[in-house]
Structure formats: C-alpha cells, structure tokens
C-alpha positions in Angstrom: 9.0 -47.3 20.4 6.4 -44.7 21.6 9.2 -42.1 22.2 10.7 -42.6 18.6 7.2 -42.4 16.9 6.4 -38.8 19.0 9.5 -37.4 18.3 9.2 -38.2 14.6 5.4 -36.5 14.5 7.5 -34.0 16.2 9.5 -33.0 13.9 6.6 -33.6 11.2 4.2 -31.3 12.8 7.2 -28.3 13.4 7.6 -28.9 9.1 4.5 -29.0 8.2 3.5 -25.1 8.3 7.0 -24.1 6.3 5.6 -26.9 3.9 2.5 -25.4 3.5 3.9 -21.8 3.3 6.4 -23.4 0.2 3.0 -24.5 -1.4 1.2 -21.7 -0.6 3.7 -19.2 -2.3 4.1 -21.3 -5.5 0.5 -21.4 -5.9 0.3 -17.2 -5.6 3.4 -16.6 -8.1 1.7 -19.0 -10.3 -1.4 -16.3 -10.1 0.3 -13.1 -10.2 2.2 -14.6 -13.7 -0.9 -15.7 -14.7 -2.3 -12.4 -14.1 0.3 -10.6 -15.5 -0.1 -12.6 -18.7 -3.7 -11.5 -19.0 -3.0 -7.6 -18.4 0.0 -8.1 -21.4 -2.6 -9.8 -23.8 -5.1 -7.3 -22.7 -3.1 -4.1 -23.0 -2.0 -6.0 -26.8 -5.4 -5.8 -27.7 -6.5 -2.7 -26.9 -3.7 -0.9 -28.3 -4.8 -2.5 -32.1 -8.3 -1.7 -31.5 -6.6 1.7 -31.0 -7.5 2.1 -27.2 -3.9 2.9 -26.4 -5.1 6.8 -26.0 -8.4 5.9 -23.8 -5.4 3.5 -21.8 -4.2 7.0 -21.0 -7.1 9.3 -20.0 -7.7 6.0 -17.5 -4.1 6.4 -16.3 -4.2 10.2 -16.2 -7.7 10.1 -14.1 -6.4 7.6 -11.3 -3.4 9.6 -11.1 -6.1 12.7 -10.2 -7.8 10.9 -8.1 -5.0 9.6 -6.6 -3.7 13.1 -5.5 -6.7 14.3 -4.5 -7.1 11.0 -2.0 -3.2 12.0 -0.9 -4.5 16.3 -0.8 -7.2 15.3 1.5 -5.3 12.7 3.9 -2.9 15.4 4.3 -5.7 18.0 5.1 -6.8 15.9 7.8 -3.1 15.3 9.3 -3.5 19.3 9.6 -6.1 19.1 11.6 -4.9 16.2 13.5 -2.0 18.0 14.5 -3.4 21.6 14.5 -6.3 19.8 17.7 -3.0 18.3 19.2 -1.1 21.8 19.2 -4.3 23.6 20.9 -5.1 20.7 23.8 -0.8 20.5 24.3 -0.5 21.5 27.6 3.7 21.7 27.6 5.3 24.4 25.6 7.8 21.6 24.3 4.9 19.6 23.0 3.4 22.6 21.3 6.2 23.4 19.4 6.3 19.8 18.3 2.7 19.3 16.9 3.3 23.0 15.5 6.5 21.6 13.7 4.7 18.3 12.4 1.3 20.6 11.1 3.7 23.2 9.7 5.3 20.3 7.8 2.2 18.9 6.6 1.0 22.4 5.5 3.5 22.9 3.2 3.6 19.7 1.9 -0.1 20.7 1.4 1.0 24.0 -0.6 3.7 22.1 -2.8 1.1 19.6 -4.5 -1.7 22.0 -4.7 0.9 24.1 -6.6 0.9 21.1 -9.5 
C-alpha cells in the first residue's frame, strides 16, 4: 500500500513542473495579447488625434540611437581585438585577432557611411 501511494506521488511530483510550465505559458500569451491589444488601440488613437507623424520622429530617433548603441559596441570589439592582436604572442594568433579587428573595422566604415 505504501509502495503504490509513493509511486503515485511519484509520478505526480515528475508532472507537476510541466503542469505548471502549461499554466505558466497561457498565463504569458494571455499578457502579450493583451498587450498587443493595448498598443493597436493606442496606435488607433493617436493616428486620429493626428500623432501618426510624431509616431514617426519617435521611430526614426530609436532607430538613431539604435545605431549609434550598435557604432559604439563595434568600436569597442576594435579595441578588444586590436589589445588581443598586440599581447598575441604566436604569429598565427596575430593574424587571427588582425582578421576579426579588420572585420569589425569595416563593418565600422559601412554604417558610418549611412
């Protein structure tokens, strides 16, 4: 009797964090569409107040700031790999961290070019 009431908490217990993971995920896709709901009703309004244009300059802006966050994690990859290239003490490992901050550099040049 003992055995068969273990083995069924047993098997309870090994469900019970799948159950609660089921529960769990409803519960956040319930959010997010109640979220998203809010943002549509939201963006509705503002474009007949006639915010639609300010919607923009907001969008425009983050996308700025955006690639200057991107400009300057690259800047720093540079350096990263420009230290690694001088403390290298193989020839083979100088040539790679060359390779990787030549990579980055350009990629540097390309969006400063935009």
């Amino acid at each position: 009797m003992l055995s068969i009431i273990s083995g069924l908490l047993g098997i309870g217990s090994s469900a019970l964090p799948s159950l609660l993971g089921f529960f769990q995920q409803k519960g956040d896709q319930k959010h997010e569409m109640a979220m998203a709901r809010l943002q549509t009703e939201r963006e509705a309004a503002m474009a007949a107040a006639g915010f639609a244009s300010q919607e923009k300059i907001e969008a425009i802006k983050l996308e700025e700031v955006e690639m200057q966050t991107y400009k300057r994690l690259i800047d720093q990859l540079i350096e990263i790999y420009s230290t690694k290239r001088q403390l290298a003490k193989l020839p083979a490992d100088k040539t790679k961290y060359e390779t990787e901050e030549k990579k980055w550099d350009a990629l540097y040049a390309k969006l400063s070019e935009k």
